[in-house]
C-alpha positions in Angstrom: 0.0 0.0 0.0 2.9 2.4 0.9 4.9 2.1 -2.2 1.3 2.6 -4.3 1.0 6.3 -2.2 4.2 6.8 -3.0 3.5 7.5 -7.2 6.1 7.0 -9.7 8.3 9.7 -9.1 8.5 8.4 -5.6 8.7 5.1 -6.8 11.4 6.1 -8.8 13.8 8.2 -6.0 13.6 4.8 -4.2 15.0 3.2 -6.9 17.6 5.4 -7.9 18.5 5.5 -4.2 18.8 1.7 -4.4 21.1 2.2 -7.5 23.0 4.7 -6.6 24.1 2.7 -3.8 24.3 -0.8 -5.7 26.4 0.8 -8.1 28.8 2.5 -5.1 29.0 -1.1 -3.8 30.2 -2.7 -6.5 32.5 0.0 -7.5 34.1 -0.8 -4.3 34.4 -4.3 -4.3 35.4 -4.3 -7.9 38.1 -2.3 -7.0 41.0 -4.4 -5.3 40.1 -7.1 -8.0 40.8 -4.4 -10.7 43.9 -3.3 -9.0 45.2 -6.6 -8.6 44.5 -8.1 -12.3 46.2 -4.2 -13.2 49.3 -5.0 -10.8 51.1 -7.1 -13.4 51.4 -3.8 -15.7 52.8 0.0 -14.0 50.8 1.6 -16.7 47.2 -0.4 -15.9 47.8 -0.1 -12.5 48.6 3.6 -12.5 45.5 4.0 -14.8 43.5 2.1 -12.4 44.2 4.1 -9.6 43.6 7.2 -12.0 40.3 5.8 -13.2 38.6 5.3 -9.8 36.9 8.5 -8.6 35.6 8.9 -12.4 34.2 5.5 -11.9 32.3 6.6 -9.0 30.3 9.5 -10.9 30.4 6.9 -14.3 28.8 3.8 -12.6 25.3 5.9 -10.4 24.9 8.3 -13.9 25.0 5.6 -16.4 22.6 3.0 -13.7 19.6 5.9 -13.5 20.1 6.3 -17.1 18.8 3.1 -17.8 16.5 3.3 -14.6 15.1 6.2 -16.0 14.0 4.7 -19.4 11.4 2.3 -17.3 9.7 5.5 -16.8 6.4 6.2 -18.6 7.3 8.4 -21.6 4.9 11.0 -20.5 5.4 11.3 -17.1 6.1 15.2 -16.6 9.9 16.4 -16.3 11.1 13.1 -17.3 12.7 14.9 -20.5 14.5 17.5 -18.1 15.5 15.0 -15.7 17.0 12.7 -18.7 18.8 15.8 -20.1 20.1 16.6 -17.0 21.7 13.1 -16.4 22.0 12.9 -20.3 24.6 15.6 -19.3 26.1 14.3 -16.1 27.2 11.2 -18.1 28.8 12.7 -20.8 30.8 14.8 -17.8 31.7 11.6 -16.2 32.6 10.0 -19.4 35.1 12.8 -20.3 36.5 13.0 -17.1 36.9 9.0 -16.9 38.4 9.5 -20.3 40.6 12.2 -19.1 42.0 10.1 -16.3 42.8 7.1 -18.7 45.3 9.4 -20.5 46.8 10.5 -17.6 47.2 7.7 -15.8 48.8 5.6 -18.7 51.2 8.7 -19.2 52.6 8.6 -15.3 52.6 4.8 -16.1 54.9 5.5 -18.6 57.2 8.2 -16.8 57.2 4.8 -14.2 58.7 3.0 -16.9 61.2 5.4 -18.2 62.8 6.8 -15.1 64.8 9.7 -15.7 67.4 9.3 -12.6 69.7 7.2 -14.4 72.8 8.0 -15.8 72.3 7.4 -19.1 68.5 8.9 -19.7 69.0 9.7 -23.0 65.9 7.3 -23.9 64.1 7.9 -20.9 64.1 11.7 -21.6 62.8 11.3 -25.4 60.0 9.0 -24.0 59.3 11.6 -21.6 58.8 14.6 -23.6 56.7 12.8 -26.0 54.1 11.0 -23.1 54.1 14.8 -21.6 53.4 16.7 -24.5 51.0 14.2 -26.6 49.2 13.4 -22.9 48.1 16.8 -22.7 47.4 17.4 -26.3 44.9 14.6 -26.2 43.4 15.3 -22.8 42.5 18.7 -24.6 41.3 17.3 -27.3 39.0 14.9 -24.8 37.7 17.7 -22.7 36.8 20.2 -26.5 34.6 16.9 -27.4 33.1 16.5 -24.0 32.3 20.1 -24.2 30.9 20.1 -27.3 28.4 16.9 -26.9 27.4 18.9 -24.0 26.6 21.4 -25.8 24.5 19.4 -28.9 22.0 18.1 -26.1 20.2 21.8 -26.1 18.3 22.5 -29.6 18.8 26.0 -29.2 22.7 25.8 -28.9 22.8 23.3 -32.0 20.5 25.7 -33.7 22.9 28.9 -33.0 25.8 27.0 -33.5 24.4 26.3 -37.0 23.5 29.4 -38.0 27.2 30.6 -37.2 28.6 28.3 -39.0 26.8 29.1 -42.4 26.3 33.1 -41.7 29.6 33.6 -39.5 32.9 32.5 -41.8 34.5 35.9 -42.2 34.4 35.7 -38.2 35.8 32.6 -38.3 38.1 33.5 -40.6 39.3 36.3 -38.4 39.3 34.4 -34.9 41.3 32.0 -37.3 44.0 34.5 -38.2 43.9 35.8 -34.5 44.7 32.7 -33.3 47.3 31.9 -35.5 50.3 31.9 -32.7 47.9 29.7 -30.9 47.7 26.9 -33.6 51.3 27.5 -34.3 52.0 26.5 -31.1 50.3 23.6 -30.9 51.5 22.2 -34.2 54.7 23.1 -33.2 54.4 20.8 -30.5 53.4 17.8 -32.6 56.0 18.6 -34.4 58.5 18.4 -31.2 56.8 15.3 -29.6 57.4 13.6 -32.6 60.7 14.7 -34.1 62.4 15.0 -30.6 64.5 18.1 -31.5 64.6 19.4 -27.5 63.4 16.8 -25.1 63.0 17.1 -21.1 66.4 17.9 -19.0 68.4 18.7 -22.6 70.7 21.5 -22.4 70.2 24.2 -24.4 71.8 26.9 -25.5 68.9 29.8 -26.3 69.5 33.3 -27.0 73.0 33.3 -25.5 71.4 31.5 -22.3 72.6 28.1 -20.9 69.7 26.2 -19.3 68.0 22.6 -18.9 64.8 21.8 -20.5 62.5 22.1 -17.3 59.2 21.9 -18.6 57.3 21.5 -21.8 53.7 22.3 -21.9 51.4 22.6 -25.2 51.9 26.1 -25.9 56.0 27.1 -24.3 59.0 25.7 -23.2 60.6 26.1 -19.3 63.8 26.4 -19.7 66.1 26.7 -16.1 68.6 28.5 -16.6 72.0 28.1 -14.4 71.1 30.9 -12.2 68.1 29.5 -11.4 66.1 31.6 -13.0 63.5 30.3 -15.8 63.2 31.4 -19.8 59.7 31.3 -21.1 60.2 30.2 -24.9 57.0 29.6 -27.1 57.1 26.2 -28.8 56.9 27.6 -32.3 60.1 29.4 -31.5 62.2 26.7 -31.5 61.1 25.4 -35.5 61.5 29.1 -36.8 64.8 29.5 -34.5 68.4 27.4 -34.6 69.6 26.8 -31.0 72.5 24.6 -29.5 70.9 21.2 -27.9 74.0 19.5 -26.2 72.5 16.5 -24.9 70.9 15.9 -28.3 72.8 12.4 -29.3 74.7 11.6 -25.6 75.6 14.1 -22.8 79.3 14.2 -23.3 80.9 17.6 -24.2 84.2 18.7 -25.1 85.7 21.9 -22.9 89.1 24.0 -24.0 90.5 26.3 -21.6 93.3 29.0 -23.1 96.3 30.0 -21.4 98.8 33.0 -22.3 102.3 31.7 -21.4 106.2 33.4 -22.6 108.1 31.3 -24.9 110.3 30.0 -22.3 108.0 27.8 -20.8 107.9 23.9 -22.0 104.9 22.8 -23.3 105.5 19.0 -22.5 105.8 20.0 -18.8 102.9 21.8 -19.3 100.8 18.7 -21.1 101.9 16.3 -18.2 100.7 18.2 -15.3 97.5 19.0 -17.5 97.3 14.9 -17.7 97.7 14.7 -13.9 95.4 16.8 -13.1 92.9 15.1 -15.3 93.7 12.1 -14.1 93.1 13.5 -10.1 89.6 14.7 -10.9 86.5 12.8 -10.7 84.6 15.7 -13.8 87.4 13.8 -16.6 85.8 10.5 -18.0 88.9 9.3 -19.4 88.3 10.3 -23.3 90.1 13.5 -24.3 93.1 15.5 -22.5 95.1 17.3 -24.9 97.5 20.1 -25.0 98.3 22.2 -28.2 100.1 25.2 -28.8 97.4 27.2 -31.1 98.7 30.9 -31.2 101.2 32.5 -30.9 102.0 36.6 -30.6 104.9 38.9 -30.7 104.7 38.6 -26.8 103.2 35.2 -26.0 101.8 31.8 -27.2 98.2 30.6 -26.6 98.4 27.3 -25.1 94.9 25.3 -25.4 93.7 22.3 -23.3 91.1 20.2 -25.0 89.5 18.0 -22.2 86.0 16.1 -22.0 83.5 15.0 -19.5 80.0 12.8 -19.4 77.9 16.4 -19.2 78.5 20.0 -19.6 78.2 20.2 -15.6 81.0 18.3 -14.7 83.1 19.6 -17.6 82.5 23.0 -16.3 84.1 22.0 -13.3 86.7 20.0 -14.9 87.8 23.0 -16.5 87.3 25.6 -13.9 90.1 22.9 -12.1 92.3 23.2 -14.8 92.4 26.8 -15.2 93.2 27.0 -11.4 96.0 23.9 -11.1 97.9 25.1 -14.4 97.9 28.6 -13.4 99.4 27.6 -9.8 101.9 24.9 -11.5 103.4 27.9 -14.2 103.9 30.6 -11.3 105.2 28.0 -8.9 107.5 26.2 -11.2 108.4 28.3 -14.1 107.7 31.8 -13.0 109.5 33.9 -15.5 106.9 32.0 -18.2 104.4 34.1 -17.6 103.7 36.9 -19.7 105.8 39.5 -20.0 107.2 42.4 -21.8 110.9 42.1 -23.2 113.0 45.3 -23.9 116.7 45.8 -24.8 119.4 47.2 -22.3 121.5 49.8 -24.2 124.0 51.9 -23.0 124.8 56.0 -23.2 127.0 57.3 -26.5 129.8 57.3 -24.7 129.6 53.7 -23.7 129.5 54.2 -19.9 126.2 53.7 -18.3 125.3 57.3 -16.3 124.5 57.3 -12.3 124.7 53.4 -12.8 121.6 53.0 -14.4 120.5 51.1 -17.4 118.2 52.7 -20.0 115.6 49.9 -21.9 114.0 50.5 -24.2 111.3 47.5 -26.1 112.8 45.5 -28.6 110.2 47.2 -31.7 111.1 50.4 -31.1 
């Protein structure tokens, strides 16, 4: 007798309260099975654990859908209520959807660690789960958006009427929006040819940085200072820039000295080779020392040395600069630079007041 009192909109909140909770239940003792069949695989398992709270709106909303077409047809606000949840699902759907991407990306940043010391792979996998994650989660959420939007008449009606009365608008907001595009192209373009990937040094605009960051629309690059350049992604296809990780980390470094002619270069190459040999920046592959100028008042001495990254060989060669400087003044210190002249004596051959008059040897 109760449940006859009740009508069939009463009827019906019993129901969908009975759903609702059947579908909550199930959700949550399907769960650890999921997550256990998922545990085999980091990038079903991380998608699992992605895909759950969207499973909690996805499984009630899709339940009352079908609850709801039990309903008598004309039964008043049955089409609102249907549009309304008509609605709801396609929001769950899109956010279930959006979760799936992301969760198989972190799956596959899981796989393809980049704290290793050869990450040249990992990195190129990176940049290209990052950038095409988020390229198709926007693409996921426009199309959720817009089936939202087809479910009211009057919105497909506008939106028809704009789109055979409005193209020199769209035309416009087209070439408006032309950086925008760009952008995005460009970073197809990037996730697929690779030419800067995540943690790459670059050299951009005279600045030396890592690859920090690379969204759908700019680059973060962190400079060695620690401050960050903002670079659009369309500026690196319409710009040449210096990648140095782009094949393998390792870098050759040179660092110059000015020495007189007295000093002997071999002396000079095998204290360069100790000290190379002493610190931890040298992997082993390069330490040479050539004589590659030379002016009226001193020859350019070059040391060519390498090292597994530009980090270390920056130190390596900072090291160099300091140890070979020290080693000239403390064992040949008259090879330094300096400025000859020739001693002459007075007309009369007698030097005057005991003094010497110099004068240099061009004059």
């Amino acid at each position: 007798m109760d449940s006859l009192t009740l009508g069939p909109w009463g009827q019906f909140a019993l129901l969908a309260v009975a759903i609702v909770a059947g579908a909550l239940i199930a959700q949550r003792l399907l769960r650890p099975v999921v997550l256990r069949l998922a545990a085999f695989s980091p990038i079903l398992l991380a998608m699992a654990q992605r895909c759950d709270r969207p499973t909690q709106l996805l499984l009630p909303v899709v339940a009352l859908q079908l609850a709801l077409q039990g309903l008598p047809a004309n039964l008043p606000g049955l089409v609102e209520l249907e549009h309304l949840n008509g609605i709801l699902t396609i929001a769950a759907v899109t956010w279930l959807a959006t979760a799936a991407i992301r969760g198989v990306a972190n799956g596959v940043l899981l796989l393809h660690p980049s704290e290793v010391v050869d990450n040249l792979a990992a990195r190129r996998v990176q940049t290209q789960t990052r950038v095409l994650s988020r390229i198709a989660s926007g693409t996921v959420l426009i199309a959720g958006l817009a089936f939202a939007l087809m479910t009211f008449p009057r919105a497909r009606q506008i939106g028809a009427s704009l789109l055979a009365s409005a193209g020199v608008a769209w035309l416009i907001a087209g070439i408006a929006a032309r950086s925008v595009f760009s952008n995005l192209l460009a970073g197809l373009q990037i996730a697929l040819a690779q030419p800067i990937r995540i943690d790459d040094v670059l050299i951009v605009e005279g600045e030396w940085g890592r690859v920090e960051e690379i969204t759908a629309t700019y680059v973060v690059l962190k400079v060695w200072d620690e401050r960050r350049l903002i670079v659009p992604l369309g500026w690196f296809i319409d710009h040449p820039f210096q990648n140095w990780t782009r094949r393998s980390a390792e870098i050759l470094g040179t660092v110059f000295l000015w020495v007189d002619y007295t000093l002997p270069v071999d002396a000079l190459r095998h204290e360069a080779q100790r000290l190379c040999e002493a610190s931890p920046n040298w992997d082993r592959r390069v330490c040479a020392v050539q004589v590659t100028d030379a002016s009226d008042r001193a020859m350019q001495v070059r040391i060519l040395v390498s090292s597994a990254a530009s980090g270390p060989n920056f130190d390596l060669r900072c090291e160099l600069r300091e140890g070979l400087i020290a080693f000239v003044q403390r064992e040949f210190p008259l090879a330094l630079p300096q400025l000859r002249g020739r001693v002459e004596q007075t007309a009369h051959g007698t030097v005057p007041n005991g003094s010497l008059t110099t004068r240099p040897l061009d004059a």
